[in-house]
N, C-alpha and C positions, 0 to 999 in steps of 0.2 A: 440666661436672663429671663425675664418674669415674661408670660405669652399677652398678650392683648387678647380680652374675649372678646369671641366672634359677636358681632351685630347682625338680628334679622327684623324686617319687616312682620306683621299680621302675616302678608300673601305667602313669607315663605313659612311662617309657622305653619298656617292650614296644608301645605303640602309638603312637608315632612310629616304632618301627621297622616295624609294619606297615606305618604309610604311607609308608614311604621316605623318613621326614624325616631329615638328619643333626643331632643336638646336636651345636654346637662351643662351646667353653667361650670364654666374649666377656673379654676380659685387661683389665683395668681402665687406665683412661685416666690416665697420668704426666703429668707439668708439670716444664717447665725450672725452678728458680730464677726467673728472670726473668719467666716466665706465671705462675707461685705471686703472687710480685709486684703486677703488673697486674692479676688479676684480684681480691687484696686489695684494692685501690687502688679499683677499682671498684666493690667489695662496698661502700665506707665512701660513694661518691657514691649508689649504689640504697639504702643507709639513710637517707641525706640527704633523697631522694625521701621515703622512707616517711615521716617525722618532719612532712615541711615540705608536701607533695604537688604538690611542683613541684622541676624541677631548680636545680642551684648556679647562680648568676647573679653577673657583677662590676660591680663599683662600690666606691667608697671608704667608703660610710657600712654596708657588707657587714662581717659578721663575719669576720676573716683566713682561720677553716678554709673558709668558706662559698668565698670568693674563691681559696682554694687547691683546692678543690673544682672549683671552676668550671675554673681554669684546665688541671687534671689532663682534665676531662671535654673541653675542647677539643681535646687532646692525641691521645685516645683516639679521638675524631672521624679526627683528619686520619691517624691510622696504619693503612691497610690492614690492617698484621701485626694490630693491637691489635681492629679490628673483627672481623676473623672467629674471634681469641680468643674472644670476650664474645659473640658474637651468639646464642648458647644460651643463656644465661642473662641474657638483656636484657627480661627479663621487663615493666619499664616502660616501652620504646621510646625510651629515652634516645640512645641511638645515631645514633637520627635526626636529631633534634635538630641544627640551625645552629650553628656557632661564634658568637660573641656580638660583636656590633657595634661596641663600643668597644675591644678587643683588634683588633693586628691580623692580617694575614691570616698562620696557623703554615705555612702552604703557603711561606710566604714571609718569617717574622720567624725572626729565632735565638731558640735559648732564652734568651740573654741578655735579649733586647728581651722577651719575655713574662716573665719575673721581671723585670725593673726596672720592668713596669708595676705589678705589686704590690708594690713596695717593698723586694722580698726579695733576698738575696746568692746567688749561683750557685752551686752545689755545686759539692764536685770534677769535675776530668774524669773519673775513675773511677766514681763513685757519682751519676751524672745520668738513673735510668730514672724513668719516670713517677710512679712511685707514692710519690718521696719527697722528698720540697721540706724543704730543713733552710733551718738558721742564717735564720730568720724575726728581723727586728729586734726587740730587747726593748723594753717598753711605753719605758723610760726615754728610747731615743733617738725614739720614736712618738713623747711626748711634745716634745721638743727639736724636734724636725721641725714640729711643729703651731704652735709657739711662731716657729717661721723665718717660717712663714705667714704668720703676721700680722702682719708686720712692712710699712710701706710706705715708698716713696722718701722721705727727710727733704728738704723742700722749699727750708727755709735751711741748708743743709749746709754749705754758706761759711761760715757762722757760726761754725760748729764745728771745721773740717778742718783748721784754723790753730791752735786748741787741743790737737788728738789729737797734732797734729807735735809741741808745746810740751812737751805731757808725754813723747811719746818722746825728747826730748831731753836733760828733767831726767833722765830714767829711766837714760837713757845717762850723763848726768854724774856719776850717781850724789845727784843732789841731792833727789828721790824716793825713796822705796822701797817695798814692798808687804809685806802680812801675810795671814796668812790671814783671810778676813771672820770677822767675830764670828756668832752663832749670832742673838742677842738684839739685832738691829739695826735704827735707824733713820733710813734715810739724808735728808739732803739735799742739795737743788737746789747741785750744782756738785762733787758727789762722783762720783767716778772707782772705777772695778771693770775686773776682768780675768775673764769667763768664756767658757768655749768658745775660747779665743783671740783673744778679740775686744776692743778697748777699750770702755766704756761708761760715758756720761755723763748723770747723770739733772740733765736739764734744766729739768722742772718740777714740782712737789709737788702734790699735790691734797689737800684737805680728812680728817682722819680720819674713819673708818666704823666700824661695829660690823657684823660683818658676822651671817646668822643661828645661824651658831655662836656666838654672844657674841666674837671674836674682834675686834680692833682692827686695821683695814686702812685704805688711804689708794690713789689712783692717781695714777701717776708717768707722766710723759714722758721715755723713755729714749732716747738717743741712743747709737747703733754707728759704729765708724769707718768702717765700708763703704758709710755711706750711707740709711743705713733707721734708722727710729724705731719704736718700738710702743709703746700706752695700757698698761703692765704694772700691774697689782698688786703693791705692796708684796711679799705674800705671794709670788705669781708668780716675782716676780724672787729672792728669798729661796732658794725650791726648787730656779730655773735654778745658785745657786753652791752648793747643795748638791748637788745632783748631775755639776758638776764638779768633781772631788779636786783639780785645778788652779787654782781659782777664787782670786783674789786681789781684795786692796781696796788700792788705789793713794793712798797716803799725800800731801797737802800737804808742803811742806819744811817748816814750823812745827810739823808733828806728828810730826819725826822726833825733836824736841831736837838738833837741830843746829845750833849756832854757827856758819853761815856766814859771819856778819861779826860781829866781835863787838871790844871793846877788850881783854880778858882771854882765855884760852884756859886750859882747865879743866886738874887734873893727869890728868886721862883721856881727854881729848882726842888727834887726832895733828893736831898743826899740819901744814895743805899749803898754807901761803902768804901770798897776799896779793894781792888787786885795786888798782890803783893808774892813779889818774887823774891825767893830766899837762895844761899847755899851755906851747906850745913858745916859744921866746926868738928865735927865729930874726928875719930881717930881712927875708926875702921880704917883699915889698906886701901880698903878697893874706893870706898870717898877721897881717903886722903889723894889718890893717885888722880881722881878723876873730878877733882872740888872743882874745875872752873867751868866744868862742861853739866855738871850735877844739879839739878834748881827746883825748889818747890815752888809748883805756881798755885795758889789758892786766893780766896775771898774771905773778906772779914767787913763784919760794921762794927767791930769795935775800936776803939784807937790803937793805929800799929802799934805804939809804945808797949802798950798792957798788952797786946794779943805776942807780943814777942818775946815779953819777961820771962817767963819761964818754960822757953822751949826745950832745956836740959831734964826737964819732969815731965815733958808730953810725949806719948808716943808719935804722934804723928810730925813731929818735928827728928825725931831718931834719938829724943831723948840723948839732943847735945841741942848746945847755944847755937845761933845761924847769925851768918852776915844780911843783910837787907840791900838786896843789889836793885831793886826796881819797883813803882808802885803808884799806880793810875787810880785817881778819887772816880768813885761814881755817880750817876744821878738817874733819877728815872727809869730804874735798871732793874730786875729780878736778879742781883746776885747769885743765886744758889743756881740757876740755871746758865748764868753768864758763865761760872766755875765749869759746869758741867762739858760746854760749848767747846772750853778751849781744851778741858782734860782730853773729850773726844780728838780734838783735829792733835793733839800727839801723842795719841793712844800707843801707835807704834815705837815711841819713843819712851813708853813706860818701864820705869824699872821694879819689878818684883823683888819687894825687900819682906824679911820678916824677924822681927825681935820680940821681944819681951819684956811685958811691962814691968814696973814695980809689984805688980802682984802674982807675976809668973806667969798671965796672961801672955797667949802668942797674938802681935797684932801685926799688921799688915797693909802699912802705911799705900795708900794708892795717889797721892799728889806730887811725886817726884817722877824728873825726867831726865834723861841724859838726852839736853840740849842746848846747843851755844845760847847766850845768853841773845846776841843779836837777833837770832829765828825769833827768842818770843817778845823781840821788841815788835820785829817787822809783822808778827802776828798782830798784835795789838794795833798797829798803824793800820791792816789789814781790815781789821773788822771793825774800827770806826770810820774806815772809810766808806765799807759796804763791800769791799771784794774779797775777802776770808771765801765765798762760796766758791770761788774759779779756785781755788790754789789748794794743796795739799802738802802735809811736809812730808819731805823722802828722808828717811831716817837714815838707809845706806850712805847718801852724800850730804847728809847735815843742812839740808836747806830746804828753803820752803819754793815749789813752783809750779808755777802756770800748771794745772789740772789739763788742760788741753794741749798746749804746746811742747810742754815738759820743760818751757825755761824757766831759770831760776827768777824769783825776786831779788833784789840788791836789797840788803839790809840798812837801815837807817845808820846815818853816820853820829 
C-alpha cells in the first residue's frame, strides 16, 4: 500500500542537516488498474479470513462467494506477479497456503477447467483478471441442475421408449397437440408433458399428502425420454414447467375434439379424407386361402367410389378388384402421416408381395397385412381414443395388447 511521507518540523531539518542526513521526499506508491484489481480481489478473501478465521475452501455444499473465493485465492497462489503484489499486506499468511485438493493443479488446468468446476460460465477474453468471476448461474438453472441429479437410469425403459416414438409420431401427424399446462393441475398416470425439451411421462401416482404448509401434494414416478426417471413431487414437477416459458402438456387425440373418424363431419370441420380397409379378389392361392385374414389399410381424399374403380389396373391394389370391408372419414387430419402411423404399429404384420405391372415393371405393393379385420377396427378405436401408444400388435397371436401388461385388448363387437 502507498507509504505516508514523513513530516518534519524547521528544528528537525537543521539537525539532520548537522548530521549529514539527506531528506528526500518518498513519492507515493501508484497501482496499474490491474494491481488496484488484484489487490481488491484479495482485500474481499482477508475479509473472508477475518469473518470466518479460516481461508475460502471448495466444495459444493460451500457458499458460491466462499467457492469463488477459494478459487480467486488459488489463483493468487500460483501467479508470481500476483505474490509479490500482496506479500505486504498478507498480513494473515494466506499466501502460504496449498492450492486445495479437489481442484486441479492451475500450474496445469485452463481457466476454463477451474470455472467449470464451479459451475460457472467464462468471461470474456477481454475481461478474464482474477478478481472478477461474472455470469455466475442463477438459482433458477442451480435449481434445474440439482433436479438433473436426481434423476437415475429408468430400469424398464423398453417399456416406455416405444411409447415416446408413438407420441412423436401423432405429434408429427398432427393427430396430438399441446397447450400450455394449466397453473391449477393434477396429473395422471399416462399423462404426457414437454419441459426442458424433454418428453415426459408420469408413470405412477402416489397417494395425496398434506404437506406442512397445509398444502395438498402427492409423489409421481416420472419418466424422460433419455432414459432416466425421478420420485418427483407433484409440486416439484409443477415448478420444473413453470420455470420453463416453453413448457407444454401433450394432449390425447380425444382431448383435442377431433373427428378423426366419424360418419358426419361438422360445418367447421376440414374434411382430409378417409381410411379405407380393403380385401383383395384376386385368385393367387396364397390370397385366395388367406382372403379374410388379408386387408389393405390405406388413405385416400378422393371419393372411395373412384379411388376403387379400377383397382384391377393398379398395382397397388394387386391389380385385381377388392371388397371394401371398412372406412373412417377424416377431419383436421395430415392423412399421409395418419397412413404412415397405422402401417408402422403393423409393420410386423406386413406382407412382402411383389408383381408386375402392365409394363413389366416389378412393383412391391407395401399397404397389405395379414390381419383380422377386428385388430384394425380396435386399432382405429385405439387411436381416437388416445391409447394406440400403450398397445402393440403381437402378430404371433393375432391381437392387439396392453404394451406393459401383455393383456389382450377385446376387439369392438
Amino acid at each position: 500500500m502507498a507509504k505516508k511521507k514523513a513530516e518534519f518540523t524547521d528544528e528537525d531539518d537543521a539537525l539532520l542537516d548537522e548530521l549529514g542526513v539527506e531528506v528526500r521526499a518518498e513519492a507515493a506508491a501508484t497501482y496499474t488498474p490491474r494491481q488496484e484489481r488484484i489487490i481488491a480481489g484479495f482485500e474481499d478473501v482477508q475479509r473472508f479470513f477475518a469473518e470466518h478465521g479460516r481461508a475460502p475452501t471448495h466444495g459444493t455444499d460451500r457458499d458460491i462467494f466462499e467457492r469463488i473465493y477459494a478459487v480467486r485465492l488459488d489463483r493468487i497462489r500460483e501467479s508470481a506477479e500476483c505474490v509479490a503484489l500482496l506479500s505486504g499486506i498478507d498480513s494473515q499468511g494466506l499466501l502460504a497456503g496449498a492450492t486445495a485438493a479437489d481442484l486441479p493443479s492451475l500450474a496445469e488446468a485452463s481457466d476454463d477447467d477451474v470455472l467449470a468446476a464451479l459451475g460457472v460460465d467464462r468471461p470474456a477474453a477481454d475481461d478474464s483478471d482474477v478478481t472478477r468471476l461474472r455470469h455466475v448461474r442463477p438459482r433458477a438453472e442451480v435449481h434445474a441442475a440439482e433436479e438433473i441429479a436426481q434423476r437415475t437410469p429408468c430400469q424398464n425403459f423398453a417399456d416406455f421408449q416405444a411409447i415416446f416414438a408413438q407420441v412423436q409420431r401423432e405429434l408429427d401427424a398432427g393427430i396430438r397437440t399441446t397447450i400450455k399446462h394449466q397453473d391449477d393441475f393434477d396429473p395422471a398416470a399416462g399423462d404426457l408433458f414437454i419441459v426442458s425439451g424433454q418428453k415426459v411421462l408420469i408413470a405412477e401416482v402416489g397417494q395425496r399428502f398434506t404437506t406442512e404448509y397445509d398444502r395438498m401434494d402427492r409423489r409421481l414416478r416420472v419418466i424422460y425420454d433419455n432414459g432416466t426417471e425421478s420420485d418427483l413431487l407433484l409440486r416439484s414437477l409443477q415448478r420444473a414447467l413453470n420455470r420453463d416459458p416453453a413448457s407444454r402438456q401433450i394432449l390425447p387425440p380425444a382431448a383435442q375434439g377431433m373427428p378423426l373418424f366419424a360418419d358426419q363431419i361438422d360445418a367447421e370441420d376440414a374434411e382430409s379424407g378417409a381410411v379405407y380397409v380393403v380385401r383383395s379378389l384376386s385368385t393367387h392361392p396364397f390370397i385366395a386361402e388367406h382372403r379374410e385374414l388379408i386387408h389393405k389399410i390405406g388413405v385416400t381424399g378422393q371419393d372411395l367410389k373412384r379411388r376403387l374403380a379400377n383397382a384391377k389396373k393398379d398395382p397397388t391394389f394387386l391389380l385385381a378388384d377388392v371388397e371394401l370391408v371398412g372406412s373412417y372419414k377424416l377431419a383436421n387430419i395430415n392423412r399421409t402421416k395418419l397412413e404412415g402411423l397405422l402401417h408402422q404399429f403393423f409393420a410386423a404384420a406386413r406382407i412382402d408381395v411383389e408383381l408386375q405391372d402392365r409394363f413389366a415393371e416389378k412393383v412391391a405393393p407395401q399397404e397389405w397385412f395379414l390381419v383380422p379385420l377386428q385388430c384394425i377396427q380396435t386399432a382405429m378405436d385405439l387411436l381416437a381414443g388416445g391409447g394406440i401408444d400403450r398397445c402393440i400388435y403381437d402378430r404371433d397371436s393375432a391381437c392387439i395388447r396392453d404394451r406393459v401388461t401383455g393383456e389382450p385388448f377385446e376387439p369392438r363387437g
